[in-house]
C-alpha positions in Angstrom: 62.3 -35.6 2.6 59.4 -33.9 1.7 58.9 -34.1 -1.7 61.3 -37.3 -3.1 61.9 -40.8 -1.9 65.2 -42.6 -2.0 65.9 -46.3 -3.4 69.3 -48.2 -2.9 69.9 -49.2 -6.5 72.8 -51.5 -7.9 74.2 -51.0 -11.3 76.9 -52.8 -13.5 80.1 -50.6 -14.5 82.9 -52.0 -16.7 85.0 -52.2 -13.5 82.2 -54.1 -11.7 78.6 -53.6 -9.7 78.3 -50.3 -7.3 75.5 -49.8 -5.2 74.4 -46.4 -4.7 70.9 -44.0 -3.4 69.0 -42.0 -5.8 66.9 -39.3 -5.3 62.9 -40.2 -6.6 59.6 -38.1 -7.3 56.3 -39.7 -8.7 55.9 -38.8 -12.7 55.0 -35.3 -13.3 54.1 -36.0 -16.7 50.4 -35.8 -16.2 50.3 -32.7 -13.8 47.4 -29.8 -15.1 49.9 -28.1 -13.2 53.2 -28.8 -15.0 55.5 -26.0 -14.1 55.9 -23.4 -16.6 59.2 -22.4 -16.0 60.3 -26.8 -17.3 60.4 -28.0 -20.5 57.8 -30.3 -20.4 58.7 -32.0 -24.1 62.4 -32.6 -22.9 60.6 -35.0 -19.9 57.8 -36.0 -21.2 56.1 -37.7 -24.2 52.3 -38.4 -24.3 52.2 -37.7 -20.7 54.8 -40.3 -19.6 58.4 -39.7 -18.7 60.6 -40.2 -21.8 62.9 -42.8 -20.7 65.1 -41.9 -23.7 65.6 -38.5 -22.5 65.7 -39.0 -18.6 66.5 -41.9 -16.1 63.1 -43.6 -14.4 63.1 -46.7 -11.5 59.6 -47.8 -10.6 58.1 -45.5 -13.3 59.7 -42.3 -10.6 62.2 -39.4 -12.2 65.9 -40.0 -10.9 66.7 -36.4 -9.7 69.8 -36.9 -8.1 72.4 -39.7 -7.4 73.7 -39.5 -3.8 77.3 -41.3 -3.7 79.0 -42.8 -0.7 75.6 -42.2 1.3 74.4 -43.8 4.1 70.8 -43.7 6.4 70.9 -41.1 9.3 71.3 -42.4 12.8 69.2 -40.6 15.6 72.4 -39.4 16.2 73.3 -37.6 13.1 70.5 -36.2 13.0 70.8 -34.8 16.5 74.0 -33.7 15.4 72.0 -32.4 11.9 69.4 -30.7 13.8 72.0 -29.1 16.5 74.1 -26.8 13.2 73.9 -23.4 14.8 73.8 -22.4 11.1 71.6 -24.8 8.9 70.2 -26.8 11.7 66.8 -25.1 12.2 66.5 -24.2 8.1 65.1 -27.2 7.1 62.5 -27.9 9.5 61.5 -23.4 9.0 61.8 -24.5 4.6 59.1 -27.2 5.2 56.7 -25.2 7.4 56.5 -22.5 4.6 53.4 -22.5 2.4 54.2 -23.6 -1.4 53.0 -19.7 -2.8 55.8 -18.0 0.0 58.8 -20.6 -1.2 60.6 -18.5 -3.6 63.9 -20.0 -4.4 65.4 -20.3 -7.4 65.0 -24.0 -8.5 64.1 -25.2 -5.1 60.0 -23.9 -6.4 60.5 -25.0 -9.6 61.5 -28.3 -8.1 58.8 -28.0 -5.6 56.3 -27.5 -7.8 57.3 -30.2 -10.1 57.6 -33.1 -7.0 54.2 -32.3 -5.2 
């Protein structure tokens, strides 16, 4: 991934420990760039993620929880990269210059994560 790191995290349910990926980016708290179109208050206070307001691991924004997940073989990748339909999108998405990716929240997210 381009933008976001995953980390293998345990945590305690009432029905016992689960271990599961999440989804990382560095703190955009302190970005001169801070995306306009996020609420920067609802993440952030005094330029440091509000842990009240949003999940943090190693001081990094949890952005997503990937259940059931596992590491990619060279083989499902192959098998990844080989999709007559999404195969060749992801390696065209990260070629494309940051001011051409117009997306919906994949700039805002962008834009956020760099």
């Amino acid at each position: 991934m381009k933008y976001a790191s995953v980390k293998k995290v345990k945590k305690t349910f009432k029905n016992g420990v689960n271990e599961y990926f999440v989804l990382l980016i560095k703190d955009p708290c302190n970005k001169l760039d801070f995306p306009k179109k996020v609420n920067k208050n609802y993440f952030c206070e005094n330029n440091k993620l509000d842990k009240k307001q949003v999940s943090v691991i190693d001081d990094k924004l949890i952005i997503g929880v990937l259940h059931d997940a596992k590491y990619c073989s060279s083989s499902d990748l192959r098998k990844i990269y080989a999709n007559r339909i999404t195969g060749r999108q992801c390696s065209i998405r990260n070629r494309t210059p940051l001011d051409q990716i117009q997306s919906g929240m994949g700039d805002v997210f962008i834009n956020l994560a760099k």
